[in-house]
C-alpha positions as CSV (number, residue, x, y, z in Angstrom):
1,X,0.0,0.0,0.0
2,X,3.0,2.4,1.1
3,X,4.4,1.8,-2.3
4,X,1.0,2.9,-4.5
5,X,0.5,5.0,-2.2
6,X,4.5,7.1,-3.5
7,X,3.9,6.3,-7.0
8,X,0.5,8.4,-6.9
9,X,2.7,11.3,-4.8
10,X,5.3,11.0,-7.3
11,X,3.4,10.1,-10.8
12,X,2.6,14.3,-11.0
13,X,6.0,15.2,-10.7
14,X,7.0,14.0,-14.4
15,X,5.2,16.7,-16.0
16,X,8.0,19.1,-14.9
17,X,11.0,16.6,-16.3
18,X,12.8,17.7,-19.4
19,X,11.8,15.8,-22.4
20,X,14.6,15.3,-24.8
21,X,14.8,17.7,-27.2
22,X,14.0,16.2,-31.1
23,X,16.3,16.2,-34.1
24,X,15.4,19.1,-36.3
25,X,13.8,18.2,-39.4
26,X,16.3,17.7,-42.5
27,X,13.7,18.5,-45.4
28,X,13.5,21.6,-46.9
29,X,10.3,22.9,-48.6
30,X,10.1,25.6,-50.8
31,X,6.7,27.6,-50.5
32,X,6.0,28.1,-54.6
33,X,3.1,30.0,-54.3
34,X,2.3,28.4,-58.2
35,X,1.9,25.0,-56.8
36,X,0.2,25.7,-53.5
37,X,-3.0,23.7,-52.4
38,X,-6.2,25.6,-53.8
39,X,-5.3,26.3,-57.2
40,X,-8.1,25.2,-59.4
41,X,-8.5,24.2,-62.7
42,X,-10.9,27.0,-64.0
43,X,-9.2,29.9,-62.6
44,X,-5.4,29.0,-61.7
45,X,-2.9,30.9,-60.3
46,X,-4.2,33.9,-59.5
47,X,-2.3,37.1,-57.8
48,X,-2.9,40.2,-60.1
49,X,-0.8,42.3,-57.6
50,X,2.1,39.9,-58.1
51,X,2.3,39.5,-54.5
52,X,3.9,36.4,-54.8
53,X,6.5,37.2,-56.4
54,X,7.9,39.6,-54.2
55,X,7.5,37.5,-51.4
56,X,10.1,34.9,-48.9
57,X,9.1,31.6,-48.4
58,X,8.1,32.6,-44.5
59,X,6.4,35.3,-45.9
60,X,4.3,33.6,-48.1
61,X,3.5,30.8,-45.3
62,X,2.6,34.1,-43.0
63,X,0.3,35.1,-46.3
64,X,-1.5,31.7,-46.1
65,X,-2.1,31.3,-42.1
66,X,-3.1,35.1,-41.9
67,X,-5.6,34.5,-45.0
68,X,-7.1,30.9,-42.9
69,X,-7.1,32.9,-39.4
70,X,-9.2,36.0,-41.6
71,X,-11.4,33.4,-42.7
72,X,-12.0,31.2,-39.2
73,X,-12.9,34.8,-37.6
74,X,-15.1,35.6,-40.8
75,X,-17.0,32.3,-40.0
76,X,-17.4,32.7,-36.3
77,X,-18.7,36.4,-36.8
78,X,-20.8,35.0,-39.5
79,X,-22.2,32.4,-36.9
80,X,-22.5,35.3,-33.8
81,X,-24.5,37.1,-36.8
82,X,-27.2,34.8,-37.4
């Protein structure tokens, strides 16, 4: 009994150990804004202020998560509205 009894006073304390940190990932991706998910056939690519262009890959990833986040907060208000 002692001994359950230290394993549930102890079993808390491993949420403040150090996990070892992971490898970082070897793979490089290249944000080509031409072959990004949600080009479609009828339209294609299109940026008519050449945004893409001008842009970094971690701009272009900042481009894409800003544009999802616009639209999440779009659909909640949307939701609130009705």
């Amino acid at each position: 009994m002692a001994k359950i009894a230290l394993a549930l006073l102890l079993a808390p304390a491993a949420a403040f150990v150090q996990t070892p940190a992971a490898a970082p990932a070897t793979t490089a991706l290249r944000a080509d804004a031409k072959s990004m998910d949600g080009i479609q056939a009828p339209v294609g690519f299109f940026d008519p202020l050449g945004l893409a262009d001008k842009a970094s890959d971690e701009t272009l990833n900042w481009y894409r998560a800003a544009e999802i986040k616009h639209g999440r907060v779009a659909l909640a208000g949307f939701l609130g509205f009705c």
